[in-house]
N, CA, C and O atoms as CSV, one atom per row, in Angstrom:
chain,resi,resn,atom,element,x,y,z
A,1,UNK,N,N,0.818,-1.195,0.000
A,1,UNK,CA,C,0.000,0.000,0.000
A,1,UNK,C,C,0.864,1.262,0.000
A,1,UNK,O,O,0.440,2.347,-0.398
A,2,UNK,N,N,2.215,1.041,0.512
A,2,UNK,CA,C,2.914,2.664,0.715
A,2,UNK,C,C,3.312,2.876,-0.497
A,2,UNK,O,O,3.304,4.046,-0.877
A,3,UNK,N,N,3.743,1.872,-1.382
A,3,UNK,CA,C,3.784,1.873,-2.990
A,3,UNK,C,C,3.091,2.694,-3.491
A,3,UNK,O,O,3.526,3.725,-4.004
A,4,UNK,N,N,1.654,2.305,-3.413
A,4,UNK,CA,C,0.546,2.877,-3.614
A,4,UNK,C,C,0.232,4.335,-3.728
A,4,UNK,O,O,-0.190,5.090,-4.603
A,5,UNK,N,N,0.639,4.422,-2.397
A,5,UNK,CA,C,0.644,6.156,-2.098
A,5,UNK,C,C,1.798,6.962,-2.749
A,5,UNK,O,O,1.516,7.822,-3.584
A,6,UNK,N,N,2.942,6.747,-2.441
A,6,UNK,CA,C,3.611,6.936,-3.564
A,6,UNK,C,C,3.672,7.223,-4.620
A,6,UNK,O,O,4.350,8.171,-5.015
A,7,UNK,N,N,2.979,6.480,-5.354
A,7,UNK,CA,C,2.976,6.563,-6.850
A,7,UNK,C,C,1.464,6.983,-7.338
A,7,UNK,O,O,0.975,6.826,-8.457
A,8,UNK,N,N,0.868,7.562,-6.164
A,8,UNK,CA,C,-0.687,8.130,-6.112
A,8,UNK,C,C,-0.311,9.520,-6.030
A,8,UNK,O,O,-1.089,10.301,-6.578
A,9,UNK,N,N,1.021,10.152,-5.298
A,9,UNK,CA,C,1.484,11.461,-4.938
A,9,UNK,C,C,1.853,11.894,-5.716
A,9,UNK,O,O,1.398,12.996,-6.025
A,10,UNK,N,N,3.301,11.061,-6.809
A,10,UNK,CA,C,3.478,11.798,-7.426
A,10,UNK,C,C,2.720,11.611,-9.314
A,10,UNK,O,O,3.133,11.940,-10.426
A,11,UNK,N,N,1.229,10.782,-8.699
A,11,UNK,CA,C,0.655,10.915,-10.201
A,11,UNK,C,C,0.128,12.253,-9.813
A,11,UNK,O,O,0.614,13.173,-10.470
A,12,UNK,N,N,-0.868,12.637,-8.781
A,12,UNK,CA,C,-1.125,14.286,-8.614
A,12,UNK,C,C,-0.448,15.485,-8.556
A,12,UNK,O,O,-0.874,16.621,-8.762
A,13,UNK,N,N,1.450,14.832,-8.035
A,13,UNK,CA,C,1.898,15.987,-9.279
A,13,UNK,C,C,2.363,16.088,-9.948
A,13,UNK,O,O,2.959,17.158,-10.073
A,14,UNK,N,N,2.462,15.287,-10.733
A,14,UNK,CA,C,2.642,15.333,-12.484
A,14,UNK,C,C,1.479,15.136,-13.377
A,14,UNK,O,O,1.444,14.934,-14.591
A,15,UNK,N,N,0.278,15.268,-12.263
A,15,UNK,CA,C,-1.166,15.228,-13.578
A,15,UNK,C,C,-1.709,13.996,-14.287
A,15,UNK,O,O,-2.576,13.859,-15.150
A,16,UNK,N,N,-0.563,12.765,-13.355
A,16,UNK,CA,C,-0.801,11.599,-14.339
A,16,UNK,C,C,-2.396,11.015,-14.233
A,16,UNK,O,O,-2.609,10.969,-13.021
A,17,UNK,N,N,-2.676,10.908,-14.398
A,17,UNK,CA,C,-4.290,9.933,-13.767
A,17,UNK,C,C,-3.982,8.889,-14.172
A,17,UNK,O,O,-3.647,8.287,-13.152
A,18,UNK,N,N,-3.823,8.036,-15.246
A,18,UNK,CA,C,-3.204,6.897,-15.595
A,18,UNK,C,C,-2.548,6.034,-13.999
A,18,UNK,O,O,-2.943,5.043,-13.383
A,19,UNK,N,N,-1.428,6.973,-13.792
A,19,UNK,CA,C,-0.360,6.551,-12.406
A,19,UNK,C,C,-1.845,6.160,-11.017
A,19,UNK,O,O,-2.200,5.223,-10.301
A,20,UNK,N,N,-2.191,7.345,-11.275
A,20,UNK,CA,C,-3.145,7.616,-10.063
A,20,UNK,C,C,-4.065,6.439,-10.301
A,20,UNK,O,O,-3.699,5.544,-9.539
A,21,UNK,N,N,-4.828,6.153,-10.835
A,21,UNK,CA,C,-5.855,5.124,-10.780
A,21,UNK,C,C,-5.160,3.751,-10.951
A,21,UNK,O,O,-5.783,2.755,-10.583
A,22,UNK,N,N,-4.288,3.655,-11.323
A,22,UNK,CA,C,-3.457,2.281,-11.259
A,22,UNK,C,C,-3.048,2.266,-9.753
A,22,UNK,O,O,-3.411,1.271,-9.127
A,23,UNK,N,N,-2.701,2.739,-9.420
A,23,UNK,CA,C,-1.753,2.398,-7.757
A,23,UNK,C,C,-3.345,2.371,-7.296
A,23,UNK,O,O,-3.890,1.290,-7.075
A,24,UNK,N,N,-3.857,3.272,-7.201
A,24,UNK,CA,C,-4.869,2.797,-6.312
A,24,UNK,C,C,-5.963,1.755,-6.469
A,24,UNK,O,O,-6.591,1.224,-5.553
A,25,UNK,N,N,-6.084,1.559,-7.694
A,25,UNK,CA,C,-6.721,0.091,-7.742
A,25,UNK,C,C,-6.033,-1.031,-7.440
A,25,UNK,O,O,-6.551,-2.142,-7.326
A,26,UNK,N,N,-4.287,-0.659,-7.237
A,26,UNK,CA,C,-3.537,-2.215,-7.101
A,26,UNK,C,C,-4.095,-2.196,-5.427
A,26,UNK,O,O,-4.210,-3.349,-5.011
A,27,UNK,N,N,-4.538,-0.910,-4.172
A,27,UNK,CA,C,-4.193,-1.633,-2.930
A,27,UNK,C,C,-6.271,-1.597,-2.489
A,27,UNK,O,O,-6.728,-1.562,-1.347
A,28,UNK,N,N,-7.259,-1.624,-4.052
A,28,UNK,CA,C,-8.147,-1.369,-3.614
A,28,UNK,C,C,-8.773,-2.588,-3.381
A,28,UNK,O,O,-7.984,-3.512,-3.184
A,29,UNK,N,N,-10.318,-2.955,-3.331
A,29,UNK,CA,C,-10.375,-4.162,-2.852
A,29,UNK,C,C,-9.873,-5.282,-3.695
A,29,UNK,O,O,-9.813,-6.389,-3.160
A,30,UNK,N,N,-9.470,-5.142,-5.052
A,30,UNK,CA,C,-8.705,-6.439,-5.135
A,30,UNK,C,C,-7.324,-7.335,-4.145
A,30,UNK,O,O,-7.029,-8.511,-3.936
A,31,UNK,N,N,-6.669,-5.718,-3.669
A,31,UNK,CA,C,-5.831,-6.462,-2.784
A,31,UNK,C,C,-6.632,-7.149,-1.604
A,31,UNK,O,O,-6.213,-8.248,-1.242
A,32,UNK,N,N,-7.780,-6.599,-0.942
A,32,UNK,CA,C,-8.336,-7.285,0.236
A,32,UNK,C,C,-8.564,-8.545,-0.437
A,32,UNK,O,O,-8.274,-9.614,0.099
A,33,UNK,N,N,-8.981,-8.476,-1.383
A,33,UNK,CA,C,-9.802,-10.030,-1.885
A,33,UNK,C,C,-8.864,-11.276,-2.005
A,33,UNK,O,O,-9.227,-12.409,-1.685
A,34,UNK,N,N,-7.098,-10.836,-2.700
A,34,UNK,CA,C,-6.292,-11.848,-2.490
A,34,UNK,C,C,-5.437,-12.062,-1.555
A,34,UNK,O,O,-4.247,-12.339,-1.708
A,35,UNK,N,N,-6.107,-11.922,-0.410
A,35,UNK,CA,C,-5.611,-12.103,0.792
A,35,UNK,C,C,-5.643,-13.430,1.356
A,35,UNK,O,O,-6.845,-13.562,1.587
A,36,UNK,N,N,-5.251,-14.170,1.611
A,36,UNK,CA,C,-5.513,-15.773,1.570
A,36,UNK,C,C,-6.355,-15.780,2.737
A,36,UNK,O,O,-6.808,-14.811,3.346
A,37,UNK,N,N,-6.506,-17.037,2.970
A,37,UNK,CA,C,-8.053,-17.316,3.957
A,37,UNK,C,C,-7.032,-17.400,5.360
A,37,UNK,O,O,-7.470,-16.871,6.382
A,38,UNK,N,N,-6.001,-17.905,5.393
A,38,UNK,CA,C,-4.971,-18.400,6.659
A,38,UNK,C,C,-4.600,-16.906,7.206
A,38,UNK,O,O,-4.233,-16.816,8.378
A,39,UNK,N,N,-4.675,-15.853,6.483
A,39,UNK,CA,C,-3.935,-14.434,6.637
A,39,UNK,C,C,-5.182,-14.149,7.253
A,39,UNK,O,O,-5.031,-13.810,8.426
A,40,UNK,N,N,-6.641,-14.174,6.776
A,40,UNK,CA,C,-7.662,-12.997,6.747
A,40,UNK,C,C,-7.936,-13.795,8.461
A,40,UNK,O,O,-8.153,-13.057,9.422
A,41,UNK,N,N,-7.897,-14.949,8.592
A,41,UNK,CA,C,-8.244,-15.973,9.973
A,41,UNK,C,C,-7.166,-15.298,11.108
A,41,UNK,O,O,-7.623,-15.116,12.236
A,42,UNK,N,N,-6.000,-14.987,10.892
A,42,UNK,CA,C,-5.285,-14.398,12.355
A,42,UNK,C,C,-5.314,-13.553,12.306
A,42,UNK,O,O,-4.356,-13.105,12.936
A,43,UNK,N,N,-6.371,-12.170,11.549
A,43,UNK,CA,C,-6.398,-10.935,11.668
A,43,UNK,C,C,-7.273,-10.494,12.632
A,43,UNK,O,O,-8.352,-11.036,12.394
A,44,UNK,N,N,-7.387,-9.544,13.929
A,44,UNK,CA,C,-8.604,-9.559,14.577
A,44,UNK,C,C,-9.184,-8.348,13.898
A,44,UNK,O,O,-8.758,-7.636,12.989
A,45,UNK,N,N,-10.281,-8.332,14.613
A,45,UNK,CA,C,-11.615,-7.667,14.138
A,45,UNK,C,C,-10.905,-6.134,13.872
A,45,UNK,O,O,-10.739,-5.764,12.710
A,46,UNK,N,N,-10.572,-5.426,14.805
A,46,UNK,CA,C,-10.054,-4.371,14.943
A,46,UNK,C,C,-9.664,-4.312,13.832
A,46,UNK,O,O,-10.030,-3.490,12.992
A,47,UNK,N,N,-8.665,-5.403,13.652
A,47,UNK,CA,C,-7.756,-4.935,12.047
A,47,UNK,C,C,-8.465,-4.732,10.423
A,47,UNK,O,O,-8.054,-4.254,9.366
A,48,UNK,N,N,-9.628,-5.316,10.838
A,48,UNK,CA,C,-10.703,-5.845,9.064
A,48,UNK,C,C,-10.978,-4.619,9.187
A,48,UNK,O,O,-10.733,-3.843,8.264
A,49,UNK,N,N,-11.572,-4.181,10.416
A,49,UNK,CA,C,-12.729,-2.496,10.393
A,49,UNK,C,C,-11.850,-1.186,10.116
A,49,UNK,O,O,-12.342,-0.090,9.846
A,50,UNK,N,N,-10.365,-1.476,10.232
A,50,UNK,CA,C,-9.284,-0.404,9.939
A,50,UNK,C,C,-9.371,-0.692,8.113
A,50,UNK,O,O,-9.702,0.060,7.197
A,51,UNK,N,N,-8.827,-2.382,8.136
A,51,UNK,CA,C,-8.501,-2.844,6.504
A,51,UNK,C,C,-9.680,-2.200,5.360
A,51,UNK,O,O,-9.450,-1.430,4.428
A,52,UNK,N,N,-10.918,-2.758,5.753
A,52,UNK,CA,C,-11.724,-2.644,4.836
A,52,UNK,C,C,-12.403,-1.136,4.404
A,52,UNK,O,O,-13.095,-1.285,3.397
A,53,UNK,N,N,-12.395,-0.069,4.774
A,53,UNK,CA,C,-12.507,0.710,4.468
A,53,UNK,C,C,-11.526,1.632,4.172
A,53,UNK,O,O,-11.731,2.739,3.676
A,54,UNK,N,N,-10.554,1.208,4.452
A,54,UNK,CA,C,-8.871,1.619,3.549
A,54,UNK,C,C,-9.013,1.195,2.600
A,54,UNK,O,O,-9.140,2.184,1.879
A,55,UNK,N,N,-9.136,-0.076,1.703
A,55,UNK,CA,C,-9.429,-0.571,0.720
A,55,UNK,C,C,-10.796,-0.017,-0.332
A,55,UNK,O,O,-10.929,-0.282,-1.527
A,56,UNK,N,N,-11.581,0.690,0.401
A,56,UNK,CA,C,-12.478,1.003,-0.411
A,56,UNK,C,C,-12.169,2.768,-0.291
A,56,UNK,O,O,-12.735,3.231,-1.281
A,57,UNK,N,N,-11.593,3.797,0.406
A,57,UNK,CA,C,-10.798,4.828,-0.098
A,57,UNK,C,C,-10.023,4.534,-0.882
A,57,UNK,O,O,-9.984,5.556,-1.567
A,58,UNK,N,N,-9.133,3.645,-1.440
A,58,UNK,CA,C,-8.263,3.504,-2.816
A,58,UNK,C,C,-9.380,3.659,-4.102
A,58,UNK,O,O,-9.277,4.436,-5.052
A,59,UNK,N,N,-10.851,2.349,-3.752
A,59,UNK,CA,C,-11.555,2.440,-4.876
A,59,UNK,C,C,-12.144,3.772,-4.927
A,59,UNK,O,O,-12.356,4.180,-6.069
A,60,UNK,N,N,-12.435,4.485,-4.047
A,60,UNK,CA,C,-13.198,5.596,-4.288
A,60,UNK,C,C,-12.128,6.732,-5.489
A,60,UNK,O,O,-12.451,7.168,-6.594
A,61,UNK,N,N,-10.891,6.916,-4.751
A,61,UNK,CA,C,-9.835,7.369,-5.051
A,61,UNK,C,C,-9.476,7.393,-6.948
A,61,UNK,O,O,-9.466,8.306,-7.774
A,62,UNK,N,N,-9.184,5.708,-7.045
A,62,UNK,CA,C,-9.402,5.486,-8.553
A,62,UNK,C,C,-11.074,6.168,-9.275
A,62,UNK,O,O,-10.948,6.812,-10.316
A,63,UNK,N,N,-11.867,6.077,-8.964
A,63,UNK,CA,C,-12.930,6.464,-9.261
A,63,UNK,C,C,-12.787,8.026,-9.676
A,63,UNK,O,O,-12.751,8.494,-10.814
A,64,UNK,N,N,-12.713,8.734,-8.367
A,64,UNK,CA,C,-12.449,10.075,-8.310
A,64,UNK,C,C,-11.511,10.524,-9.722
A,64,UNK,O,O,-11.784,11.261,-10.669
A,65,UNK,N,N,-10.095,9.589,-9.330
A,65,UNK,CA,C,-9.071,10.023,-10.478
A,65,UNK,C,C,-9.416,10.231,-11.901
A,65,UNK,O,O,-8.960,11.060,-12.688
A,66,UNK,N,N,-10.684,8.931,-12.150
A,66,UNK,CA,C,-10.930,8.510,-13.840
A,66,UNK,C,C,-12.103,10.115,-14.059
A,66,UNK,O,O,-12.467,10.477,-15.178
A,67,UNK,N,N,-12.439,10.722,-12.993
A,67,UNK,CA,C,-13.818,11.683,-13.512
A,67,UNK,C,C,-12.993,13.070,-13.988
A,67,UNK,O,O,-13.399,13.746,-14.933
A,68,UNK,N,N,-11.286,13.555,-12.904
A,68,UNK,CA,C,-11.266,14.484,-12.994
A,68,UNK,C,C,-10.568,15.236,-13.959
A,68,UNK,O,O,-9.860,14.439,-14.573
A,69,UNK,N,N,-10.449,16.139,-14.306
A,69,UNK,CA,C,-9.148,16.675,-15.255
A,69,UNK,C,C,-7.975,17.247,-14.771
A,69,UNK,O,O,-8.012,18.271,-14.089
A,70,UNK,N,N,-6.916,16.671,-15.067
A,70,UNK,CA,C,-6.160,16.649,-14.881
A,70,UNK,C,C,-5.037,17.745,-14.941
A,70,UNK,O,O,-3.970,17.795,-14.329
A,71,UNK,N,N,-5.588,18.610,-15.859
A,71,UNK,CA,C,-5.131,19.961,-15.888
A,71,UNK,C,C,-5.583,21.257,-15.115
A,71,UNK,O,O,-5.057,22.369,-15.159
A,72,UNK,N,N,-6.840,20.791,-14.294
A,72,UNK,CA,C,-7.671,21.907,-13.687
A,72,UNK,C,C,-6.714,21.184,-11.980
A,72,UNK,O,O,-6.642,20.055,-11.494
A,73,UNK,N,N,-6.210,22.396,-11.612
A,73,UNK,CA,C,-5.409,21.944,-9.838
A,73,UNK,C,C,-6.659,22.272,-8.952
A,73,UNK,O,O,-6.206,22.292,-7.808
A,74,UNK,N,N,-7.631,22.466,-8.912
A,74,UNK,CA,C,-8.960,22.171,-8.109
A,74,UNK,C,C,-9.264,20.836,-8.024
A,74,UNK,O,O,-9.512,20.225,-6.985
A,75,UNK,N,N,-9.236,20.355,-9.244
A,75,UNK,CA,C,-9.471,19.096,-9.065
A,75,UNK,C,C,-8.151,18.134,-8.662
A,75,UNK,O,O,-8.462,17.044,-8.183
A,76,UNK,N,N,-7.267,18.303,-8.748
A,76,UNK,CA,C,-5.314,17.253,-8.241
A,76,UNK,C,C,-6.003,18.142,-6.986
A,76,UNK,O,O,-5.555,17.484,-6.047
A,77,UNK,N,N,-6.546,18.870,-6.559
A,77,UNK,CA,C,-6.521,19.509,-4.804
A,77,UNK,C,C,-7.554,18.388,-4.198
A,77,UNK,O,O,-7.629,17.905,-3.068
A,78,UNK,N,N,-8.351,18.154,-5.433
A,78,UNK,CA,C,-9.083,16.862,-4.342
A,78,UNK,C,C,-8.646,15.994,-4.362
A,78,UNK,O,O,-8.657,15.349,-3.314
A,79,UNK,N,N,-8.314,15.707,-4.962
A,79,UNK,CA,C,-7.157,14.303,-4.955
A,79,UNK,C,C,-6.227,13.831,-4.026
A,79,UNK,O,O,-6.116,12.693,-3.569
A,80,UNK,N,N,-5.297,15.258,-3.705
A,80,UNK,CA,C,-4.302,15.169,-2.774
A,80,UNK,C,C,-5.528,15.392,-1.343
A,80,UNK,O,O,-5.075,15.107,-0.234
A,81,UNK,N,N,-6.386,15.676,-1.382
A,81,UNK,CA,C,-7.219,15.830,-0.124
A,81,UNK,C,C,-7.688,14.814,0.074
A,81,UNK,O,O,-8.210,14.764,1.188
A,82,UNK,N,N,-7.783,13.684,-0.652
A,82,UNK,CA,C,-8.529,12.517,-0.021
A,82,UNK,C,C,-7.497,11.267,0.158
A,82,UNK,O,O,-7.658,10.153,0.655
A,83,UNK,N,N,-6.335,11.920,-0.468
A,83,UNK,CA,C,-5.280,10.955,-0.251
A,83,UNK,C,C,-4.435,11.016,0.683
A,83,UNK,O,O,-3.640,10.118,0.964
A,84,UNK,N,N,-4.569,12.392,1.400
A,84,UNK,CA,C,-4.374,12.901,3.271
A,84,UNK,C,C,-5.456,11.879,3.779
A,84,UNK,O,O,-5.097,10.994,4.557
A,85,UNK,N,N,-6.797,11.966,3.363
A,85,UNK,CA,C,-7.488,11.251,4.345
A,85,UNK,C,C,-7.332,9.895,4.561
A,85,UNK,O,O,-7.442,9.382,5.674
A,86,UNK,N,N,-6.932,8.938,2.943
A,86,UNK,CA,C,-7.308,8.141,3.371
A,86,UNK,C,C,-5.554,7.512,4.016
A,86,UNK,O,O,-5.438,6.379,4.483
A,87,UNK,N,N,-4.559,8.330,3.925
A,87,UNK,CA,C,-3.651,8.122,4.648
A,87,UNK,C,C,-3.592,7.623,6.556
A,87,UNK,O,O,-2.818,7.072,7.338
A,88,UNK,N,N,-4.757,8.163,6.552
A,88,UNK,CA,C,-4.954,8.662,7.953
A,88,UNK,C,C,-5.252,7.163,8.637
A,88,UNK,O,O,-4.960,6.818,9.783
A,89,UNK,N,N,-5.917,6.372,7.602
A,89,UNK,CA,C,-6.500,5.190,7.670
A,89,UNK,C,C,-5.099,3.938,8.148
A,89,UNK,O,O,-4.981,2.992,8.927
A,90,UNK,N,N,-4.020,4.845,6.871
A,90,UNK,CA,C,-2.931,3.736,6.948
A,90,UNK,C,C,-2.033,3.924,8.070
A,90,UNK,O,O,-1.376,2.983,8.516
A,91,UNK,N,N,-1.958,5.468,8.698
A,91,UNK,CA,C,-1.109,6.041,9.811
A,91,UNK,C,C,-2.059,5.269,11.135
A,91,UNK,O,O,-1.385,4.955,12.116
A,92,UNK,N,N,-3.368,5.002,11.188
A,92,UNK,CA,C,-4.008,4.132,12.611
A,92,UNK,C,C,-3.613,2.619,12.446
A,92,UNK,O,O,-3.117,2.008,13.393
A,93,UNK,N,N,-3.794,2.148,11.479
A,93,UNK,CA,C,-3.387,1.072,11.056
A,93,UNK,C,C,-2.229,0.159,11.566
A,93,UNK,O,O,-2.281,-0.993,11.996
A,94,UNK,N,N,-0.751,1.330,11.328
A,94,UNK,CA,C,0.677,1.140,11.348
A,94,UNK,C,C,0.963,1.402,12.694
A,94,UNK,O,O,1.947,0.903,13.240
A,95,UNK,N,N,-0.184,2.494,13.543
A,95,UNK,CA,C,-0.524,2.525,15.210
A,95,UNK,C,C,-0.549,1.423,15.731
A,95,UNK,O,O,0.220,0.925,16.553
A,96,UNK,N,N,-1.598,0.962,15.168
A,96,UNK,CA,C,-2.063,-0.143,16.092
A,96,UNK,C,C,-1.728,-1.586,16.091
A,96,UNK,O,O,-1.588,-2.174,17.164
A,97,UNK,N,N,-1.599,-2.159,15.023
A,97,UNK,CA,C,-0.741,-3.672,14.309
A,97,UNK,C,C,0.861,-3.267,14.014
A,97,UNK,O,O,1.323,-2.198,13.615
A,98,UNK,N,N,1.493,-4.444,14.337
A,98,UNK,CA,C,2.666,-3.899,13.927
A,98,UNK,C,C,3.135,-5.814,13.881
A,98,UNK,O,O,2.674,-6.585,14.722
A,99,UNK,N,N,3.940,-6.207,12.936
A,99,UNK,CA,C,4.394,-7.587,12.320
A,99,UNK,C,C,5.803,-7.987,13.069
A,99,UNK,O,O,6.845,-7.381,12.819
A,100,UNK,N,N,5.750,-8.770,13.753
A,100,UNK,CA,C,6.889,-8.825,14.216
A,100,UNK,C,C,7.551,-10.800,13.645
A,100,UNK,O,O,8.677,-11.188,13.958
C-alpha cells in the first residue's frame, strides 16, 4: 500500500491519472480479496474495520481520479485531499498492528 501512495502522490503531481488510478486500484479491494483465507483468519476484528474501508478509499480514489481533469489543480486539490485522508487510515493502522 505505501507503494501505492507513492505513486498516487506523485501521479497528482505530475497530472498523471493513468499513475493515479493504477496504484490505487492495485491496494483497492482487489488487494483485500487476495488475501488468503490463513492471513484474513489471524487478523482480529479491529484490524478488518481499519482494513476494509482503507481498501475502499483507494476504490473511491481510482474512481475520483478517472472523472477528474487533470489539468484543472482544483481538481489534483481533491485528490491530494482525499489521499491525506485516506492516509490517515494507513497512519491508525501502522498505530495499532505492527508484524513482528
Amino acid at each position: 500500500m505505501l507503494s501505492s501512495i507513492q505513486q498516487i502522490t506523485l501521479g497528482i503531481g505530475t497530472g498523471n491519472k493513468a499513475m493515479i488510478i493504477k496504484a490505487a486500484r492495485y491496494s483497492g479491494n482487489r488487494m483485500a480479496r487476495a488475501t488468503s483465507q490463513s492471513i484474513k483468519d489471524k487478523t482480529p476484528i479491529s484490524f478488518e474495520k481499519i482494513g476494509g474501508p482503507t481498501h475502499m478509499m483507494f476504490e473511491t480514489l481510482a474512481i475520483n481520479a478517472a472523472e477528474v481533469d487533470a489539468d484543472d489543480a482544483d481538481d489534483m486539490k481533491d485528490l491530494a485531499e482525499l489521499t491525506g485522508k485516506l492516509m490517515r487510515h494507513c497512519l491508525a493502522c501502522h498505530e495499532a498492528f505492527t508484524v513482528n
